[in-house]
C-alpha positions, 0 to 999 in steps of 0.5 A: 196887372195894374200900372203901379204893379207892372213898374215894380216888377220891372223896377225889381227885375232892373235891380236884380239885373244889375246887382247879379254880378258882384265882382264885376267892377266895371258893372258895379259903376253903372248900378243904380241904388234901390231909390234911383231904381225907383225914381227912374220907373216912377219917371218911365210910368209919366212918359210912356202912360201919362200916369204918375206913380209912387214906388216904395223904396221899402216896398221893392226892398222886400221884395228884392229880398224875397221877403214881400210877395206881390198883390197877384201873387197874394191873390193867386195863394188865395184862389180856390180853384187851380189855375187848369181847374179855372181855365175849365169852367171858363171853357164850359161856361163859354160852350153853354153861352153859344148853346143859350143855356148861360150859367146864372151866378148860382150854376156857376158857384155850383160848378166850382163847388163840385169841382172843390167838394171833389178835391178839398174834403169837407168842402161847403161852399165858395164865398157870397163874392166868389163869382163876382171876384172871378168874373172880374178877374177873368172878364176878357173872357167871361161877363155878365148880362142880361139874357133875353129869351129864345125860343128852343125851336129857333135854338136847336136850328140854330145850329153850325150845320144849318147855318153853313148849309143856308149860306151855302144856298144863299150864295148859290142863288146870289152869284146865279148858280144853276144857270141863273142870272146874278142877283145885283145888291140894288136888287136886294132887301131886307125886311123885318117886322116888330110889334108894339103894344100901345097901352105898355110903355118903359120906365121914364125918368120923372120929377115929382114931390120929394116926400114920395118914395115911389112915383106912379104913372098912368098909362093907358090899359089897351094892349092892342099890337101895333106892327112896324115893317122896316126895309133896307137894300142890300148897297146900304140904302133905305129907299122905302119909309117904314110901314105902320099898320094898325087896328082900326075901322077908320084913318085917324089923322093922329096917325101921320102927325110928328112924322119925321119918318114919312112912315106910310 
């Protein structure tokens, strides 16, 4: 709900409250006009959010009458899904994102079209913004992003019961389970690896002449691996510097040059 919004509804809210009692003469003294109803809101919103706001005594005129719904209430008419049917395919689209089987746009606009076709007769198809409109519309919960690959090997093990099963034996060791001594932070690393190709670099941001509507870049055409191994301790320092390792038959100074790292 947006700010103008909230305000209106609780400016239509005070209004009803203090109109509802008509032979109450002492209440009607206190009873504000539609306008000073709106003023008084309009005032709230500077104090409380720091954002000023215009509220339409014409606006909240209709709708004290009944006669004008509000945005949400318009688009609430207008949604295809019911609000049981949406809470499903959120639910179903959060499940498959835990599995790594993420719905695309399409699957998604797929799953509401069944769930459409089943109850409206000779329904065709949601619109081309369906599934932008409804991922914005309940982006708390759902949002979009680029995947990245993940081997089926490593998603099946990746699975609650393995994971609490690792920890489980993990901690075992940690705290000397079985008799062992205790395994103290300082006496803990972590190492990972990544591989870099030298002859594959990203998009770079260039200047060029402005006739030219695409902009090449040369690169080198080698796709040999070169490996960094990085290490941390378990208290949170880094004694050892990064290690690099690469193809060669011979040590190239080049290598140890603009080393900020001291990578070995």
């Amino acid at each position: 709900m947006s700010i103008t919004n909230k305000y209106m509804e609780l400016a239509i809210n005070m209004y009803k409250t203090q109109h509802c009692n008509t032979n109450d003469r002492q209440s009607s003294q206190k009873r504000l006009s539609l306008r000073d109803v709106a003023k008084y809101f309009m005032h709230q919103a500077w104090v409380d959010d720091g954002i000023r706001i215009t509220l339409s005594v014409a606006t909240l005129s209709r709708r004290v009458k009944g006669t004008c719904r509000s945005q949400a209430q318009s688009n609430a008419e207008k949604r295809l899904l019911t609000e049981a049917e949406e809470k499903v395919l959120i639910q179903y689209a959060q499940k498959l994102s835990h599995e790594g089987w993420p719905l695309s746009r399409r699957r998604l606009e797929e799953h509401a079209n069944k769930i459409l076709q089943g109850r409206i007769a000779g329904f065709n198809s949601v619109g081309v913004s369906w599934a932008a409109r409804f991922v914005e519309r309940h982006k708390d919960q759902l949002k979009g992003m680029r995947s990245h690959a993940l081997d089926t090997q490593r998603a099946q093990a990746s699975n609650p019961v393995f994971k609490a099963e690792y920890f489980r034996l993990l901690k075992e060791v940690l705290e000397g389970g079985g008799g062992d001594d205790q395994i103290l932070e300082e006496n803990i690393y972590g190492v990972d690896e990544t591989g870099v190709q030298s002859g594959i670099g990203t998009a770079e941001y260039v200047y060029g002449d402005a006739k030219k509507t695409l902009q090449q870049q040369q690169r080198g055409g080698g796709r040999e691996n070169i490996t960094v191994i990085e290490t941390i301790c378990a208290d949170g320092t880094a004694d050892f510097p990064p290690v690099v390792i690469f193809k060669s038959k011979a040590f190239h100074s080049s290598w140890v040059q603009e080393n900020p790292l001291k990578a070995m």
